[in-house]
Steps between C-alpha positions, in 0.01 A plus 500: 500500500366243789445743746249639163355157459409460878372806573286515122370102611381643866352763337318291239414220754271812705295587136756795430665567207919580466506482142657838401558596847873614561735318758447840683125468498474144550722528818256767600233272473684246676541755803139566513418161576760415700366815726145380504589205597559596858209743521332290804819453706503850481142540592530283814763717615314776494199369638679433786669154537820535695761247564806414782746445237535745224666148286082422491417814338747397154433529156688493195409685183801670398725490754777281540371300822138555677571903568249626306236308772691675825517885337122472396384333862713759666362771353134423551633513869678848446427874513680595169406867365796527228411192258861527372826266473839456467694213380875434432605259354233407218697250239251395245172659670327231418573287849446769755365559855327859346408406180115380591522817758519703181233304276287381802461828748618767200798675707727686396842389493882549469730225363859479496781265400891544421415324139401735247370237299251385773369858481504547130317131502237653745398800277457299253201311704142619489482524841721833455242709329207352683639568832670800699862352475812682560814257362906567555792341466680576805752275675343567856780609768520701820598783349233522257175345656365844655540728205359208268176541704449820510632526106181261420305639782448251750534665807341505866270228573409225158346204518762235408869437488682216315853456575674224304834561333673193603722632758524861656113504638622561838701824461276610205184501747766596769529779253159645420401798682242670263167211487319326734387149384160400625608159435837380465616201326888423537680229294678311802789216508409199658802313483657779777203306728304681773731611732794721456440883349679443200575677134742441248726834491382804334626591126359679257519286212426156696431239239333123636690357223802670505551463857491137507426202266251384695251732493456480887708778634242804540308711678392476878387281744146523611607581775721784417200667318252449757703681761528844262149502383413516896732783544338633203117471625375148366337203625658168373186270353645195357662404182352298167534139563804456216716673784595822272312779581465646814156722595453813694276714624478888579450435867288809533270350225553137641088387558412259812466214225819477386759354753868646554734217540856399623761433241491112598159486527473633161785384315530230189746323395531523086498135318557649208848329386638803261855418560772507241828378438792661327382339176183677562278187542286424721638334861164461677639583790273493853500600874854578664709397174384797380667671729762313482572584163541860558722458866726659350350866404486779731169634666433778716416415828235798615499427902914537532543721177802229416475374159615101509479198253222355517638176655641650791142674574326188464739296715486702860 
C-alpha cells in the first residue's frame, strides 16, 4: 500500500490521474517517467560526447548502481546489429542492468533465474506483453548454459550478456560456446583484490548463502575473468564505479573511442558492506576483514590449477 501512495502522489503532483489505475498500471506509469527522465543523457551520448572513464558515463534508473548510464554510453559507441540480450540472474526485475535496455532501446530479451517465483512475478508485469521477452526458471550451470541458448534461441553473435548468479560466473562464461556477446558485463568479487586469477570451485548447485554466512564467498576475481574473456576475444573497458560489474567488449567491434584497460588500471574496490554474520545480521564488514572472514574457504587458484584456502593464497 505505500509503494501505491507514492507512486499515485508522483503521479498526481505531474497533473495525472491514478485514481482507478491498478498497482500494475500505476507502476507502468511510474516506469515511463522514470525512462524519460534520462532522455538527454542519452542524447549526449549519441551526439557524440565521449569520456576517459566509463564511471562518468553512469546513470541509474532501474538498475541497482549507475549501469544503466555505462550500457547506454557504450552502445552509442558500438556496432551492434542483433538488438538482443541475455540476463541471468534477474530477482525481482525491477532493479536490473537490462531492464531500461528493454523499455528504452525495445530489444528483445531472454531472462533467467533459479527462482520460479521471480519468473512467475515477471509475467505477471506489463512489460511481458509489451515487449519480446523470453522468461525461465533455470538454475544456470555448465552443463546446461549452451543448450539453454540455443533452446530460447540466442545463438551466434547478440548484443548483450548479463552474468550474475552470485557465484559460478567464471566457469558458466568459461562454459558458453554457442553466443557471442557484443558487450559483456560480468558480476566480479572484489574482495579477491586485483591480483591473483582466482574463483571459488566449480559446483553445480553453488549457493552465496549456503556456502558461507557471510555472503562474501563467491564468484571470481576480476582478475580471473579478465584473463578468459581475452582468451575468448574481448577487450576489458572498465567496471561501474560500485566495484561489481565488470565490462567488456567484442574486441573486433571495440571502436577507437573506447579504451581497453589493464585489470589494475581498471579495477574498483566495492564499499558496499553486505556482510553477514551467523545470526544473519548485518557485520559491515570492509577492506581485508572481508577477507579475513572467509580465510578459511577454499578457492581455485587458475595460474597453478591448486585449489587453496583462501588465507594461504593471500599470504605468499
Amino acid at each position: 500500500m505505500l509503494l501505491r501512495r507514492v507512486i499515485s502522489k508522483v503521479l498526481s503532483l505531474l497533473g495525472l490521474s491514478p485514481r482507478g489505475m491498478s498497482r500494475s498500471e500505476l507502476l507502468s506509469e511510474l516506469d515511463t517517467l522514470k525512462v524519460l527522465s534520462a532522455q538527454q543523457l542519452i542524447r549526449d551520448y549519441r551526439e557524440g560526447k565521449r569520456f576517459e572513464n566509463i564511471h562518468e558515463a553512469e546513470f541509474r534508473v532501474f538498475s541497482q548502481w549507475g549501469d544503466d548510464g555505462i550500457i547506454q554510453y557504450l552502445l552509442t559507441a558500438l556496432d551492434v546489429p542483433d538488438s538482443s540480450f541475455v540476463e541471468f540472474g534477474i530477482k525481482h526485475y525491477r532493479e536490473s542492468n537490462t531492464r531500461f535496455l528493454l523499455l528504452n532501446n525495445n530489444w528483445r530479451g531472454l531472462l533467467m533465474d533459479g527462482d520460479p517465483v521471480y519468473i512467475e512475478e515477471l509475467k505477471q508485469d506489463q512489460i511481458y506483453w509489451k515487449y519480446e521477452i523470453s522468461a525461465g526458471s533455470h538454475f544456470i550451470t555448465i552443463e546446461n548454459v549452451n543448450a539453454l541458448l540455443e533452446q530460447y534461441g540466442f545463438v551466434n553473435e547478440i548484443g548483450l550478456l548479463h552474468i550474475d548468479i552470485d557465484g559460478n560466473e567464471f566457469h558458466i562464461w568459461q562454459a558458453i560456446q554457442v553466443a557471442r556477446p557484443v558487450l559483456l558485463i560480468l558480476e566480479y568479487n572484489s574482495v579477491f583484490g586485483p591480483d591473483l586469477e582466482v574463483t571459488v570451485p566449480y559446483r553445480p548447485d553453488f549457493d552465496r548463502t549456503r556456502a558461507h554466512h557471510s555472503n562474501l564467498y563467491y564468484g571470481a576475481s576480476l582478475a580471473a575473468l579478465v584473463a578468459l574473456s581475452q582468451k575468448k576475444g574481448y577487450a576489458f573497458v572498465g567496471c561501474n564505479s560500485n566495484g561489481n560489474n565488470a565490462y567488456f567488449v567484442l574486441r573486433e567491434k571495440l571502436p577507437p573511442s573506447i579504451k581497453e584497460l589493464g585489470v589494475k588500471e581498471g579495477y574498483v574496490q566495492s564499499k558496499f558492506r553486505e556482510s553477514r554474520g551467523s545470526d544473519g545480521e548485518l557485520t559491515f564488514l570492509t577492506g581485508r576483514n572481508r577477507r579475513t572472514e572467509i580465510g578459511h574457504l577454499p578457492l581455485l587458484d587458475l595460474r597453478s590449477g591448486e585449489v587453496r584456502p583462501v588465507r594461504e593464497l593471500y599470504e605468499r
